[in-house]
C-alpha positions as CSV (number, residue, x, y, z in Angstrom):
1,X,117.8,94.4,80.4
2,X,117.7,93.1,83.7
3,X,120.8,91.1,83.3
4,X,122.6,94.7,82.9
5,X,120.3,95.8,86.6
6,X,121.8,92.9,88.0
7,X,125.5,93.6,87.4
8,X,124.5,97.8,88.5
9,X,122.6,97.1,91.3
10,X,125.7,94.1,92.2
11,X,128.0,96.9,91.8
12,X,126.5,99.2,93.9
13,X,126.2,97.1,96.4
14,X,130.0,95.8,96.5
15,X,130.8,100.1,96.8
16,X,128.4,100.7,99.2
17,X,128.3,97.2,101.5
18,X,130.1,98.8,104.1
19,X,127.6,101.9,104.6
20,X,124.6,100.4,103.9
21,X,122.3,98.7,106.3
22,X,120.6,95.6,105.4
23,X,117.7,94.5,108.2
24,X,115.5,92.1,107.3
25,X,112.3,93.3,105.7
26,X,109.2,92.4,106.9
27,X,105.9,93.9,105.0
28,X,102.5,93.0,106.0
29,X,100.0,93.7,103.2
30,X,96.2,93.5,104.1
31,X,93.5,93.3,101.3
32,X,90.7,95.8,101.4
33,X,91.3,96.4,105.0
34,X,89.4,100.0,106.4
35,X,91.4,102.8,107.8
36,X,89.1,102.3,110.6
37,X,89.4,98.4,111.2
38,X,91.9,98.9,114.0
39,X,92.5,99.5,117.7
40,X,95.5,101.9,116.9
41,X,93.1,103.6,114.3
42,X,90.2,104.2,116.3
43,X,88.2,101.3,116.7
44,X,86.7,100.0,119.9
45,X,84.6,96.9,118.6
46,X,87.6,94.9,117.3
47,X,90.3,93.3,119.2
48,X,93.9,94.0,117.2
49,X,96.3,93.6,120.1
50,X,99.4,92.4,117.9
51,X,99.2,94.9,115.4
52,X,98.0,97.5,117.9
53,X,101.6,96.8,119.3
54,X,103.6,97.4,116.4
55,X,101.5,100.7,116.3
56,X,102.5,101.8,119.9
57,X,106.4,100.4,119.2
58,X,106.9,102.1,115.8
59,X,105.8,104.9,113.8
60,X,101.7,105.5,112.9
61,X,100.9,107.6,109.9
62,X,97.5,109.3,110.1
63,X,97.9,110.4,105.9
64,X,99.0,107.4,104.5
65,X,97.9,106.8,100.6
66,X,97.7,103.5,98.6
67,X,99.1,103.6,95.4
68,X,95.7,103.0,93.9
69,X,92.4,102.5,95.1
70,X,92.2,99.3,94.0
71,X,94.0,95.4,94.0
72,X,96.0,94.9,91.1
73,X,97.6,99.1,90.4
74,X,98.1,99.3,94.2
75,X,100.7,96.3,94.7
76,X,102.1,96.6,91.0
77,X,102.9,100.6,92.2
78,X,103.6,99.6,95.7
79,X,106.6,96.9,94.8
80,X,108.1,99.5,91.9
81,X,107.3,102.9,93.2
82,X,106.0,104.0,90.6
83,X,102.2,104.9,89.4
84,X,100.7,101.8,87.6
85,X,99.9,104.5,84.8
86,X,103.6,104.2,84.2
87,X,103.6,100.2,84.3
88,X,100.3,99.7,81.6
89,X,98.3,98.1,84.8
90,X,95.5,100.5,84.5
91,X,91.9,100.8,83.0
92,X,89.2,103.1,82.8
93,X,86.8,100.2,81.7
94,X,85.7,98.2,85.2
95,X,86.0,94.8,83.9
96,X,89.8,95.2,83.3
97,X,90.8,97.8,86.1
98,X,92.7,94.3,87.9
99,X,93.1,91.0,86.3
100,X,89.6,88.8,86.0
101,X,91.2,86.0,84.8
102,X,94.4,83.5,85.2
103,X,93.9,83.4,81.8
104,X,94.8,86.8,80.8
105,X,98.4,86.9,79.0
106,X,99.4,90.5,80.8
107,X,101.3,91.3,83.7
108,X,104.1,93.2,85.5
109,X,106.2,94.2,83.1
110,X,109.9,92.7,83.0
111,X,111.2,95.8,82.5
112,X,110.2,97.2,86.0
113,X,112.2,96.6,88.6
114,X,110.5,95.6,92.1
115,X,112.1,95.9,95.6
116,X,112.2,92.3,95.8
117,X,114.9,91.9,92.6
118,X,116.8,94.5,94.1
119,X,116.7,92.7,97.5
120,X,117.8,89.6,96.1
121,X,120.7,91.5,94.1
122,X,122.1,93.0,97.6
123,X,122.2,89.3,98.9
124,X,118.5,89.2,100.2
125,X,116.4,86.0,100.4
126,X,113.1,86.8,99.0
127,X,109.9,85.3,99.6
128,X,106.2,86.4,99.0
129,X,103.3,84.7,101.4
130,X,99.3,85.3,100.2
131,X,98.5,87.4,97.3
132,X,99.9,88.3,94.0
133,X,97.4,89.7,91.6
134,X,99.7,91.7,88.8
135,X,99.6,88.3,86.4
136,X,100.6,85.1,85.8
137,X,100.6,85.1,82.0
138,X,101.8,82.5,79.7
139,X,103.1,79.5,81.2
140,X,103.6,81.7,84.1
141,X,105.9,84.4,82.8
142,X,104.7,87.1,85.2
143,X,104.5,84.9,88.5
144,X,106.0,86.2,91.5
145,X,109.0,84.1,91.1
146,X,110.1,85.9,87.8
147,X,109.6,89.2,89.6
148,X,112.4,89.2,92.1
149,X,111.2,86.2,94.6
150,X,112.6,82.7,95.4
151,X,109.6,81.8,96.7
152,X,105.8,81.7,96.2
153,X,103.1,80.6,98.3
154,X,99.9,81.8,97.8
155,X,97.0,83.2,95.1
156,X,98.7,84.4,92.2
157,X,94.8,86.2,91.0
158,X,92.9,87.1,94.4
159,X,89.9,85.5,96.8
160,X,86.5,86.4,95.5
161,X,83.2,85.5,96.4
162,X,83.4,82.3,94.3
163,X,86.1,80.8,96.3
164,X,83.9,80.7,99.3
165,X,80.7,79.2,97.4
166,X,79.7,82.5,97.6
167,X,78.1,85.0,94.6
168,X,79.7,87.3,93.2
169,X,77.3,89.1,91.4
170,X,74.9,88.8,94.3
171,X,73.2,92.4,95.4
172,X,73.5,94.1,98.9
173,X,70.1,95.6,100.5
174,X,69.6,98.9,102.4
175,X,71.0,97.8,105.5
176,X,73.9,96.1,104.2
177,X,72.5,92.4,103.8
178,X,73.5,90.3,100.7
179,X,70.1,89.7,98.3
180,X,70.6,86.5,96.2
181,X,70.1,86.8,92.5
182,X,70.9,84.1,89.9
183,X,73.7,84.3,87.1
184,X,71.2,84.3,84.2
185,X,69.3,87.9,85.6
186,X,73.1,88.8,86.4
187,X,74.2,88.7,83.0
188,X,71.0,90.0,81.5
189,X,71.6,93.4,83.5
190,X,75.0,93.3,82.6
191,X,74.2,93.5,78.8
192,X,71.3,94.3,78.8
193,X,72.3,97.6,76.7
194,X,73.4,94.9,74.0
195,X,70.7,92.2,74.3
196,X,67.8,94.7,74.1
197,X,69.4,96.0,70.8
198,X,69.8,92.1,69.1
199,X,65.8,92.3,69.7
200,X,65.2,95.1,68.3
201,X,67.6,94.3,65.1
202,X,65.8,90.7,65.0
203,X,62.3,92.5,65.0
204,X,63.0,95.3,62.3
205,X,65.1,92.7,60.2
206,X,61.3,89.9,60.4
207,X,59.3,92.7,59.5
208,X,61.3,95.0,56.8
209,X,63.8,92.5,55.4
210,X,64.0,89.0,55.3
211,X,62.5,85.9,58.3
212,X,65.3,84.3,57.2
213,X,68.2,86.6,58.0
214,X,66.2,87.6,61.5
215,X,65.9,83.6,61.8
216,X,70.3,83.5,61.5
217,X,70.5,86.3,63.6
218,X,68.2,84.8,66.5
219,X,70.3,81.8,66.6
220,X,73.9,83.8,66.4
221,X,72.3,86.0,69.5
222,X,71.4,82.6,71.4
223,X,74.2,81.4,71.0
224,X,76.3,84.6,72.4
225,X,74.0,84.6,74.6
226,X,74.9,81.3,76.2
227,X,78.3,81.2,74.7
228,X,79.0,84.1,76.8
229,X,77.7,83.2,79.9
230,X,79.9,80.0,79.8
231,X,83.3,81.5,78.9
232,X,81.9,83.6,81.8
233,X,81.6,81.1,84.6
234,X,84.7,79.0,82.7
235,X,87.5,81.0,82.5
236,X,87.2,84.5,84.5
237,X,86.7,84.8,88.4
238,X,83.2,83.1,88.7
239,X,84.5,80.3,88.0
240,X,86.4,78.2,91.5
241,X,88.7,77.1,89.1
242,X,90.1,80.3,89.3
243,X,91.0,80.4,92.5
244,X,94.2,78.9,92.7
245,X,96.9,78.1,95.0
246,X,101.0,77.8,93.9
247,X,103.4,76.7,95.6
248,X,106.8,78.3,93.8
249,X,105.6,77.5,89.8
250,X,103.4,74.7,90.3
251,X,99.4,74.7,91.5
252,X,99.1,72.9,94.7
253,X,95.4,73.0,95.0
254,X,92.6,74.2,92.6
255,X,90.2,75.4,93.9
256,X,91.8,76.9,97.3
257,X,90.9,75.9,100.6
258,X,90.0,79.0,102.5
259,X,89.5,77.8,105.8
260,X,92.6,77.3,106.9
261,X,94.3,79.7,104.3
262,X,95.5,82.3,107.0
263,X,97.0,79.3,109.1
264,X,99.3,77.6,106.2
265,X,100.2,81.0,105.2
266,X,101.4,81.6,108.6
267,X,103.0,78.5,109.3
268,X,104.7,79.2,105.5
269,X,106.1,82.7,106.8
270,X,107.5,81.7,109.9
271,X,108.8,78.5,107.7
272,X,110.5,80.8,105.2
273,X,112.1,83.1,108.2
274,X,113.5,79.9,110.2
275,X,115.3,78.7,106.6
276,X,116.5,81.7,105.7
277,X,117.9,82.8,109.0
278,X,119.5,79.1,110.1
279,X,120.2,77.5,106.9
280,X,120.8,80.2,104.6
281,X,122.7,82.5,106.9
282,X,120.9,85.6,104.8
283,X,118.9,88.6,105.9
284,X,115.0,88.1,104.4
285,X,113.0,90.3,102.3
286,X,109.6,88.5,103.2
287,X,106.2,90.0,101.4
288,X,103.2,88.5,103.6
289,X,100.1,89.6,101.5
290,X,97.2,88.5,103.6
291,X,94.6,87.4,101.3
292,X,92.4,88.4,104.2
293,X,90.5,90.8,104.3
294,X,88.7,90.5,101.1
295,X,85.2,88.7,100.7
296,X,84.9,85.8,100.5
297,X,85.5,85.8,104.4
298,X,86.5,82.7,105.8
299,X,88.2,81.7,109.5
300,X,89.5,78.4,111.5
301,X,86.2,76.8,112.8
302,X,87.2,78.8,116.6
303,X,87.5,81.8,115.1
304,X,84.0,81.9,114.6
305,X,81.9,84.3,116.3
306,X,85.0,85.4,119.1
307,X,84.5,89.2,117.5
308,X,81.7,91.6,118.8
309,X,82.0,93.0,114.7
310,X,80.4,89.5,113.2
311,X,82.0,87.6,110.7
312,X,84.0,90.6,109.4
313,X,85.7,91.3,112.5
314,X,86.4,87.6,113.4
315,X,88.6,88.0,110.6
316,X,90.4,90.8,111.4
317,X,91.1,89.1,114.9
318,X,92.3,86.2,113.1
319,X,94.4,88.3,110.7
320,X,95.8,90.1,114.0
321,X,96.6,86.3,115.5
322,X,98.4,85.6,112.5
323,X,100.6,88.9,113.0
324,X,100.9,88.1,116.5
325,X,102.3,85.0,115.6
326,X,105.0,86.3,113.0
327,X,106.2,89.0,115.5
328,X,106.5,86.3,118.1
329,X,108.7,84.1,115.0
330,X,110.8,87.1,115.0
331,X,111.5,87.1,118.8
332,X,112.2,83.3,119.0
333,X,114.9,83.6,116.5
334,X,116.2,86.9,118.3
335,X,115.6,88.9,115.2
336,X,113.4,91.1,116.2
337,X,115.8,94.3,116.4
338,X,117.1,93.6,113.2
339,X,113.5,93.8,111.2
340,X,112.2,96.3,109.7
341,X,108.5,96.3,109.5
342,X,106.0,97.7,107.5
343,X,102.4,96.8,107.8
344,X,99.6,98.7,105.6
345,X,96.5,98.0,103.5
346,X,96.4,98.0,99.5
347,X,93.5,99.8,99.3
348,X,90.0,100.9,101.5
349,X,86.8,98.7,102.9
350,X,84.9,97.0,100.1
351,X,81.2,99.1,101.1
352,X,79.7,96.4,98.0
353,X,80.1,93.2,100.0
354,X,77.3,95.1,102.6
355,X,77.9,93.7,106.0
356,X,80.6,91.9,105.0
357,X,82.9,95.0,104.6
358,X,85.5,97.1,106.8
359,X,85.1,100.4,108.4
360,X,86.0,103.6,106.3
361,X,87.0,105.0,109.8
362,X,86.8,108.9,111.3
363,X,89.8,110.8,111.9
364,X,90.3,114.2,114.0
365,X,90.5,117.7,112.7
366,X,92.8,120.3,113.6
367,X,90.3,121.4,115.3
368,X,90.1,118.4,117.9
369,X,86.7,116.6,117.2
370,X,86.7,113.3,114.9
371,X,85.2,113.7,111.9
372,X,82.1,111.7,109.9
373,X,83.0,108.6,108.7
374,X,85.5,109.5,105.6
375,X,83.6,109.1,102.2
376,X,83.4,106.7,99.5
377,X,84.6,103.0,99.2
378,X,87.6,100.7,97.8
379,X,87.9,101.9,93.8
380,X,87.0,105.6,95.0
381,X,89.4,108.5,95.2
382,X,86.9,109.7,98.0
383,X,89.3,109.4,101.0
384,X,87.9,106.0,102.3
385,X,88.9,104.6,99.0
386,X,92.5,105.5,99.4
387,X,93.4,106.5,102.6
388,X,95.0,103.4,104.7
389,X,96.6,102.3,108.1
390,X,100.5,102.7,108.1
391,X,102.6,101.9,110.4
392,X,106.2,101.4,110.3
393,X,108.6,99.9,113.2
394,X,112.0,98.5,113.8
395,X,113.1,98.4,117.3
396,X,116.0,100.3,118.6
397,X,116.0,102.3,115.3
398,X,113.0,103.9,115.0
399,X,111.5,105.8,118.0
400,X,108.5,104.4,119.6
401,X,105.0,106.2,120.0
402,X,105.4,108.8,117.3
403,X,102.1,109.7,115.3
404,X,103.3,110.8,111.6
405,X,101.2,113.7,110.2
406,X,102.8,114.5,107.0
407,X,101.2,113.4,103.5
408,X,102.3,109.9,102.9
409,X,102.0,107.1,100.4
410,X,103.0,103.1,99.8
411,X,104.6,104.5,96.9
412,X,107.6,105.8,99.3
413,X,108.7,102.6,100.5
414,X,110.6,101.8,97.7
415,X,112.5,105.3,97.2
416,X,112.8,104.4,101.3
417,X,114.7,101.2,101.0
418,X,116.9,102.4,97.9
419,X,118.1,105.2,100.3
420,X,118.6,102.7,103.5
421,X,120.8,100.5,101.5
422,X,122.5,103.4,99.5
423,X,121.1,101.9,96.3
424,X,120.2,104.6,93.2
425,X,117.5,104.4,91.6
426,X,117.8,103.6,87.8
427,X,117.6,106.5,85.9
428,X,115.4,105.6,82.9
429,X,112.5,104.5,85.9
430,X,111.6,107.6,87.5
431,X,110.2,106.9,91.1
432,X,107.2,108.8,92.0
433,X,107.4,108.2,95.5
434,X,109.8,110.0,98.3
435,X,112.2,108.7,101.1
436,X,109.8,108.2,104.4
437,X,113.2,108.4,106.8
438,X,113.0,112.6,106.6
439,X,109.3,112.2,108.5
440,X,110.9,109.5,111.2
441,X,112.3,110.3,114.6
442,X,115.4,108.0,114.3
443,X,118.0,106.9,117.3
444,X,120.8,109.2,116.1
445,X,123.2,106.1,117.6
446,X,122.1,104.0,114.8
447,X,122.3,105.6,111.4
448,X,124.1,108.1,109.5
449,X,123.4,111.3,108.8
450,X,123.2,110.9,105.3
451,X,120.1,108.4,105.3
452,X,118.1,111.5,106.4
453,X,120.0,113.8,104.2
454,X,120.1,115.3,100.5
455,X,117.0,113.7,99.9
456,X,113.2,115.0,99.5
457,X,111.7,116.2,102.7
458,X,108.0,116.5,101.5
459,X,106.3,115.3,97.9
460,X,104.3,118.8,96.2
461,X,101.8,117.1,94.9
462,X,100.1,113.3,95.0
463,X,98.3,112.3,92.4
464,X,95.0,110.2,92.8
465,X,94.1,108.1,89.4
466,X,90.8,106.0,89.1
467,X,91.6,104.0,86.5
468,X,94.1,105.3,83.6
469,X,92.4,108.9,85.0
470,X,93.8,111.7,87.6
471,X,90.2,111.5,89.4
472,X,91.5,113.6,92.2
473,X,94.7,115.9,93.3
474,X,96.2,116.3,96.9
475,X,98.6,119.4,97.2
476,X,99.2,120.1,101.0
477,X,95.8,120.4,103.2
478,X,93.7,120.7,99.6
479,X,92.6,118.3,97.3
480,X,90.8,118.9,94.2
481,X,87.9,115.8,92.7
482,X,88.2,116.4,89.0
483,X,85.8,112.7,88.5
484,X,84.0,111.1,91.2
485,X,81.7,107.9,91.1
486,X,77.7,107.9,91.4
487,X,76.7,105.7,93.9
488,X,73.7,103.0,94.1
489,X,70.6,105.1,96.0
490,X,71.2,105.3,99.5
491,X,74.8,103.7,99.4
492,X,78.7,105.2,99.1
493,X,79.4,102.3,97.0
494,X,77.9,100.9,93.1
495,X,76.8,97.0,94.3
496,X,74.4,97.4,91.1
497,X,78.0,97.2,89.1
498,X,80.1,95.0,91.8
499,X,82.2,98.2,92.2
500,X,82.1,102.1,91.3
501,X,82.9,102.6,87.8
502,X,85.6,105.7,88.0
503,X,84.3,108.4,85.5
504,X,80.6,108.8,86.3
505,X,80.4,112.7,87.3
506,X,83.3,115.0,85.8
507,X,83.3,118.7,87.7
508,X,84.4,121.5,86.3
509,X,85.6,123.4,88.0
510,X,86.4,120.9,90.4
511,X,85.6,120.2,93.8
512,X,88.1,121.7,96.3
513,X,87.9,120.6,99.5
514,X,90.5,121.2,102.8
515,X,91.2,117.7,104.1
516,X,92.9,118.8,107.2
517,X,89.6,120.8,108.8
518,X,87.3,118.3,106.4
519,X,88.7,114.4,106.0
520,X,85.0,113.4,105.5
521,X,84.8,115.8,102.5
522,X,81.4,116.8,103.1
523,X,81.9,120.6,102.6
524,X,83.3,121.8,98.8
525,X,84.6,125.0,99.2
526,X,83.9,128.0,97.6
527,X,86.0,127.8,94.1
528,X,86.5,131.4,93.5
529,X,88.3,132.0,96.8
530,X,91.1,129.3,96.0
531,X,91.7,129.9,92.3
532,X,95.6,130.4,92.9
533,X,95.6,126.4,94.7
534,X,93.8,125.4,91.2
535,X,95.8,126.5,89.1
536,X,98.9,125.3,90.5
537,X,96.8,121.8,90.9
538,X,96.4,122.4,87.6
539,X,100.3,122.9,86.5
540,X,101.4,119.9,88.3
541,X,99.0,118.0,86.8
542,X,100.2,119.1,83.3
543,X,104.3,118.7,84.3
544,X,102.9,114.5,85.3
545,X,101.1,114.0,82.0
546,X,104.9,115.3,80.6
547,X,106.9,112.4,82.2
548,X,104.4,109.5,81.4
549,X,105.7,108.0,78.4
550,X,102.9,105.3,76.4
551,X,103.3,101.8,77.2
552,X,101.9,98.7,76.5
553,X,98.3,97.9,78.6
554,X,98.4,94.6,80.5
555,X,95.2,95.0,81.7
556,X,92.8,95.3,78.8
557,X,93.3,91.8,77.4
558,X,91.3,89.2,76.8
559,X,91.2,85.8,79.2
560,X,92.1,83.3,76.1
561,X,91.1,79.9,77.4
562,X,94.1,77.8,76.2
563,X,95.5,79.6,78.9
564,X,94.0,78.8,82.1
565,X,95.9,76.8,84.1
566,X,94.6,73.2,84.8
567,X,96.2,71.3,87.2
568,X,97.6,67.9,86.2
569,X,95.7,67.7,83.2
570,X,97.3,68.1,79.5
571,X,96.1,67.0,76.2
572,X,92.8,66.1,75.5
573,X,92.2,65.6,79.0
574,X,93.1,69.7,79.8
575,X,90.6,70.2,76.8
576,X,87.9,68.5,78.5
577,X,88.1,69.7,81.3
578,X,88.4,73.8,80.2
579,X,85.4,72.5,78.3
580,X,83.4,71.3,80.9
581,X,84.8,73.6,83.7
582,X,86.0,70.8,85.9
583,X,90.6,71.7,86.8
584,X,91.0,70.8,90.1
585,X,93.6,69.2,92.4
């Protein structure tokens, strides 16, 4: 199959070579970063000069949507442009809503086609920087590198508490502090649904039935007990071992250095520009997924403390250094004008990690004044979960200082680089995102008509899924919560269960509220006024279930230990050390 996409999207590209215009492509991708985290989005207490300045250069959009609310279904849908329902990278069940484990044997499926493959068909040198997160498989079958990229450098899972020494599991207080608690009360709470019934089942079996049999079955629960908490801490995400670093196919360093993560990776992108511009004489399609801004935090040694926002916002400062630098990369080489730029979030602030977390941000009403801080958290389809900063910019093409109103989602960027290098998409892969060029003010000098022509102007409808469920509805100014979470006491965010689980409080009829006079979704309205909106909610909703066609879930799989990469380390001496959770290079 994607042999035959090869020689179509090759053929398309020998027709259309002469129309089409092929800039280098330059996407920065944050990780859990706030729609209020910025300068250009409203915030005064961090410094985000560098990426305030592709703001004030390019195009800002004040409604622009991750694919999902969280990790792995955002980037899967972001690089295909398509929902991850579509792509079997979706769970209702928490502990499989992104990939746990290196070990698990799912992933990006082979037959979906990402903008990267089709950049490197139309002559592209592609390269992804930072974080991967949609698999790494068996013998790593769904790396970046067999997805459409020449070359890898980064976190093929994602940074987690455990990379920085930190605690996953650890509990945040009232007032947003982290409270330590140990692995072995951790787990208890965690199944504690399950342990509580072994008791009883031991007790009623000692009294009723036989010692003996509640004898076997004491030891059988002691030894899940234990057995579980190991495989635990071996071979999923609380284990360091897990956070990895690749270089192309091959692990460079297990566990990852954080410190000076943000610097290499840096230093990697400019690398990968300089090469492809001097030696390979190719326009680049470069991915830089920060794996900032995701706990565990971490910063260069002089980064430390030069934020008035703590260690959160000495992060984003050093994230906005990093940009800086890149955009600075692009000037040296006298490039600049020829990149596109795209520079977004995957998905809202992490409220769990307490103080550690981003800002869900306010945003103004039609009516003028800014609005509360916009509800829920990253994994919500509350607003702050899903809305994100967007900005878009390519100097000399499109028109500086323009704030873009219209409905908007990372799901359009791919539809928006098939139509600016006269690609189709393939017909068997319906795209559920629309062309962004119809919102843009564009230098008429530099394009043709036809990139802003015979294409969809606005999307109907935007579809909001927590999990493998359509939480939440968006059709013009209304949106419509069919399932929202229920938060820890006193909290917008589910610490108690590391994140919100999606299908806590169903409402029927729904909520309704309008986001353009309410973005802080504080006010429902009144349902019997806006039955006409419902039900044409509720017809889209029914024409979307029609196209999904059943496919295979990555997600809900199993880590299987013989799996889990070990660096430099086969045979016996691989065994041991999966055994005694000891990889590392």
């Amino acid at each position: 199959m994607k042999i035959l996409f090869g020689i179509y999207f090759i053929f398309l590209h020998l027709i259309n070579i002469s129309k089409s215009t092929t800039p280098n492509i330059l996407i920065f991708l944050v990780d859990d970063l706030g729609y209020g985290d910025l300068g250009c989005y409203g915030n005064s207490t961090i410094n985000s000069p560098h990426i305030d300045s592709l703001a004030r250069d390019g195009a800002t959009y004040t409604q622009m949507y991750s694919a999902a609310s969280i990790c792995t279904p955002s980037r899967a849908g972001f690089l295909t442009g398509r929902y991850p329902i579509r792509l079997g990278l979706t769970s209702n069940t928490n502990q499989f809503r992104t990939f746990y484990s290196p070990a698990q044997p799912g992933g990006l499926p082979h037959d979906e086609t990402t903008m990267a493959e089709i950049a490197q068909q139309l002559g592209y040198r592609t390269g992804l920087v930072g974080k991967w997160h949609i698999g790494l498989g068996r013998d790593g079958e769904h790396l970046p590198t067999r997805h459409g990229f020449h070359t890898f450098f980064g976190m093929p899972v994602t940074n987690v508490q455990t990379c920085g020494n930190k605690k996953v599991y650890n509990l945040i207080g009232g007032h947003g502090e982290v409270l330590e608690r140990s692995y072995f009360s951790y787990w208890i709470t965690l199944r504690g649904k399950i342990w509580l019934a072994i008791i009883c089942i031991i007790l009623v079996t000692w009294l009723i039935y036989s010692r003996k049999l509640a004898f076997i079955i004491l030891v059988l629960g002691i030894i899940g007990f234990f057995g579980g908490m190991w495989y635990s801490l071996s071979f999923t995400l609380l284990s360091r071992s897990s956070c990895l670093l690749y270089r192309n196919e091959t692990i460079i360093e297990q566990p990852v250095h954080l410190q000076d993560l943000t610097l290499r990776n840096t230093n990697e992108a400019i690398k990968f520009m300089k090469e492809t511009i001097q030696i390979h004489k190719k326009p680049f399609f470069l991915y830089m997924a920060y794996v900032k801004v995701h706990t565990a935090l971490f910063t260069l040694p002089e980064n430390v403390g030069r934020s008035r926002h703590g260690a959160y916002g000495d992060n984003i400062e050093e994230l906005d250094w990093s940009v800086g630098e890149i955009i600075q990369a692009l000037k040296t080489l006298d490039i600049e004008n020829d990149t596109l730029i795209l520079f977004s979030s995957d998905n809202g602030p992490f409220l769990e990690r307490g103080i550690e977390a981003g800002f869900c941000g306010r945003v103004l009403t039609t009516s003028g004044k800014l609005s509360e801080p916009l509800r829920g958290a990253k994994g919500q389809t509350w607003e702050c979960g899903i809305r994100v900063p967007g900005i878009i910019r390519w100097p000399g093409h499109v028109i500086p200082g323009q704030t873009i109103e219209s409905i908007s989602s990372l799901l359009d960027f791919y539809p928006s680089l098939l139509n600016l290098w006269n690609v189709q998409s393939i017909q068997d892969r319906p795209l559920d995102g629309v062309s962004l060029w119809s919102q843009l003010k564009l230098n008429p000098e530099m394009f043709t008509s036809s990139l802003t022509t015979n294409i969809q102007k606005e999307r109907d409808t935007l579809f909001h899924y927590c999990g493998s469920t359509i939480t939440a509805v968006r059709q013009g100014k209304y949106k419509a919560h069919y399932w929202t979470p229920k938060w820890d006491e006193g909290l917008r965010a589910c610490p108690s269960d590391i994140i919100c689980p999606c299908l806590s409080i169903q409402h029927s009829p729904p909520l309704l509220f309008d986001i353009e006079t309410d973005p802080a979704e504080e006010s429902p309205l009144d349902i019997q006024n806006y039955s006409n909106i419902l039900s044409m909610m509720d017809a889209a909703v029914q024409k979307h279930k029609a196209t999904l066609i059943p496919v295979p879930n990555q997600l809900e799989k199993l880590a299987l230990p013989w799996l889990f990469p070990c660096c430099n380390a086969q045979g016996w001496t691989r065994i041991i050390r999966l055994i005694t959770n000891s990889c590392q290079c």
